[in-house]
KENU-765227 format. One record per residue (C-alpha): residue number from 1; residue in three letters; x, z, y. Coordinates in steps of 0.5 Angstrom, whole numbers, padded with zeros to 4 digits. Layout:
% residues N
+-----+------+-------+-------+-------+
| pos | code |    xx |    zz |    yy |
+-----+------+-------+-------+-------+
| NUM |  ALA |     X |     Z |     Y |
...
+-----+------+-------+-------+-------+
% end
This chain:
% residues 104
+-----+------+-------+-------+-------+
| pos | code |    xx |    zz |    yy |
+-----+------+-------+-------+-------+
|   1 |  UNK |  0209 |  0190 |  0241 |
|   2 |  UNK |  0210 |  0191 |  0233 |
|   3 |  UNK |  0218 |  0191 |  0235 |
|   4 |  UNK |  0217 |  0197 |  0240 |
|   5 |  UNK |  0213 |  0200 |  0235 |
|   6 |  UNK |  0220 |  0200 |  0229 |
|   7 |  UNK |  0224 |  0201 |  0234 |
|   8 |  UNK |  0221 |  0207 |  0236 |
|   9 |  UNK |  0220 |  0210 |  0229 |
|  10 |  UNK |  0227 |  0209 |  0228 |
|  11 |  UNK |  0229 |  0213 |  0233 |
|  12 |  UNK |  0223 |  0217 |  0232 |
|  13 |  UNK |  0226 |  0218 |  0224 |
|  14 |  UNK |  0234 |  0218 |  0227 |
|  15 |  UNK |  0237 |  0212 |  0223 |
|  16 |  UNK |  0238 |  0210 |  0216 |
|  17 |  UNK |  0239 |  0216 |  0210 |
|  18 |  UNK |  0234 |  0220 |  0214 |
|  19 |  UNK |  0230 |  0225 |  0210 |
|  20 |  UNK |  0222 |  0224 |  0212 |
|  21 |  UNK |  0217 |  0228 |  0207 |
|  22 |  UNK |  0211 |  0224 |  0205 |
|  23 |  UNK |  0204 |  0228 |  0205 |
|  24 |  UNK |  0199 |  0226 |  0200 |
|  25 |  UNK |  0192 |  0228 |  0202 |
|  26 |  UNK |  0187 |  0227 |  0197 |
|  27 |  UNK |  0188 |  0219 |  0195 |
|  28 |  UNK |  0195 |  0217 |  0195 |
|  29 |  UNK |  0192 |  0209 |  0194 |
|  30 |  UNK |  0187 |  0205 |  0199 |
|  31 |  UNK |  0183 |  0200 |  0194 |
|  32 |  UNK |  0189 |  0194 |  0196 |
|  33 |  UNK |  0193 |  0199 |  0193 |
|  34 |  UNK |  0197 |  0201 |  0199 |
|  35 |  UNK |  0200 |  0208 |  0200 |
|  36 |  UNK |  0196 |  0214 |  0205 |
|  37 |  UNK |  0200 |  0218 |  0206 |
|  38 |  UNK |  0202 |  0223 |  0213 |
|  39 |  UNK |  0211 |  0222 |  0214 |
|  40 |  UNK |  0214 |  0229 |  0217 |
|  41 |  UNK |  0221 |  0228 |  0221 |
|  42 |  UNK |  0223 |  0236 |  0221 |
|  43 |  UNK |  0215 |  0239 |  0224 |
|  44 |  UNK |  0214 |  0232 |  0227 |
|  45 |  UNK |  0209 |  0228 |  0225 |
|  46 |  UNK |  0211 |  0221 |  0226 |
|  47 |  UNK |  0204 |  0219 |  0224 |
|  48 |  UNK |  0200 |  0222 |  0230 |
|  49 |  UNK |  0207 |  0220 |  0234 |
|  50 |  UNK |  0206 |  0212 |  0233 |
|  51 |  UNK |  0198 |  0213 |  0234 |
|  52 |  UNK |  0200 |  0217 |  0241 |
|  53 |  UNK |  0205 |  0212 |  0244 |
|  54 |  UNK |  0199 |  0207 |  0243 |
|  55 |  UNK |  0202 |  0203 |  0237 |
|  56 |  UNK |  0197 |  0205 |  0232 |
|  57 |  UNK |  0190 |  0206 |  0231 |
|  58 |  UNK |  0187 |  0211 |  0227 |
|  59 |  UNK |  0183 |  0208 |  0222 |
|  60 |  UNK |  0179 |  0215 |  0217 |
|  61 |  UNK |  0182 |  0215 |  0210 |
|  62 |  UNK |  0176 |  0218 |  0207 |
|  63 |  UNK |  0176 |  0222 |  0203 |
|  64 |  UNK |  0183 |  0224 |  0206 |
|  65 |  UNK |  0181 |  0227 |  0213 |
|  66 |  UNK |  0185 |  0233 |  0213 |
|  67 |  UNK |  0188 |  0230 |  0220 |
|  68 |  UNK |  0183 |  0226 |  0222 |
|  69 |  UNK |  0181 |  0230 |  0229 |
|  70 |  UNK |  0189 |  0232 |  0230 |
|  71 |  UNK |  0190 |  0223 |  0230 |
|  72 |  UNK |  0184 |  0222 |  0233 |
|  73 |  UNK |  0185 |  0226 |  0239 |
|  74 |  UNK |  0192 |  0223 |  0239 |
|  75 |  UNK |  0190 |  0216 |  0239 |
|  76 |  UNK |  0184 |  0218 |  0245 |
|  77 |  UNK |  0190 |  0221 |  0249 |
|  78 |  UNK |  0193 |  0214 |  0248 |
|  79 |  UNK |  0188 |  0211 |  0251 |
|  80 |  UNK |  0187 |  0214 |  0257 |
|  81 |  UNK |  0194 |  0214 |  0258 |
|  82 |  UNK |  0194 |  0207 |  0258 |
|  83 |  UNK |  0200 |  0206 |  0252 |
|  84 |  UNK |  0202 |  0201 |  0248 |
|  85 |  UNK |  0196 |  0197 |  0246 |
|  86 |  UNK |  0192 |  0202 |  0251 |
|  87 |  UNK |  0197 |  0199 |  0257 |
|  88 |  UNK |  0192 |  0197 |  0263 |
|  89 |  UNK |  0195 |  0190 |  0264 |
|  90 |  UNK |  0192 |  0187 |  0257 |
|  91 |  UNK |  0188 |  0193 |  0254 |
|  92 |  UNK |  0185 |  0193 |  0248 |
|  93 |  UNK |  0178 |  0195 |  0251 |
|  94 |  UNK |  0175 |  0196 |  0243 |
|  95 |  UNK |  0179 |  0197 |  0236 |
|  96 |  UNK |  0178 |  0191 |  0232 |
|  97 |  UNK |  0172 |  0197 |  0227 |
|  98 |  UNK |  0169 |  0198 |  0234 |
|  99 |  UNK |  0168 |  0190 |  0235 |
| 100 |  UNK |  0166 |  0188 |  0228 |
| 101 |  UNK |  0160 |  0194 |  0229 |
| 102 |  UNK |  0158 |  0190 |  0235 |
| 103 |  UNK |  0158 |  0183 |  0234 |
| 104 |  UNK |  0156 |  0183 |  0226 |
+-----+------+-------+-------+-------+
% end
């Protein structure tokens, strides 16, 4: 899965010395010290993309919400569309947030 997803990005993205725009939202660390940001294509945002191919889960971010539905929506649409981790072969029947609030 994770192959597909980079070669989706790098298609996505158009190759190397591609110019993408990183979008801050609030935070621009997560407490490990991991960038949080929103990555442009031209008016295309790449994060929303890799979620609705089925490549990514969306995880909130708080405080940075400022795309929260529009992600959520995307990552809903992959899930019923049966994309990438969503695929009706071997799903992923919950995230991994949905199972550690099940089963603590």
């Amino acid at each position: 899965m994770g192959g597909r997803c980079k070669k989706t990005l790098e298609t996505l993205i158009g190759g190397v010395n591609q110019s993408i725009n990183l979008e801050f939202d609030l935070e621009n660390k997560d407490k490990f010290n991991r960038t949080l940001a929103y990555v442009w294509k031209d008016q295309l945002l790449l994060n929303e993309e890799i979620i609705k191919q089925g490549y990514a889960l969306f995880v909130a971010r708080l405080p940075n919400n400022k795309y929260n539905r529009r992600l959520e929506r995307a990552q809903q649409w992959a899930r019923i569309m049966g994309k990438g981790i969503w695929n009706p072969d071997k799903p992923m029947r919950i995230t991994p947030g949905e199972y550690r609030r099940l089963y603590r």
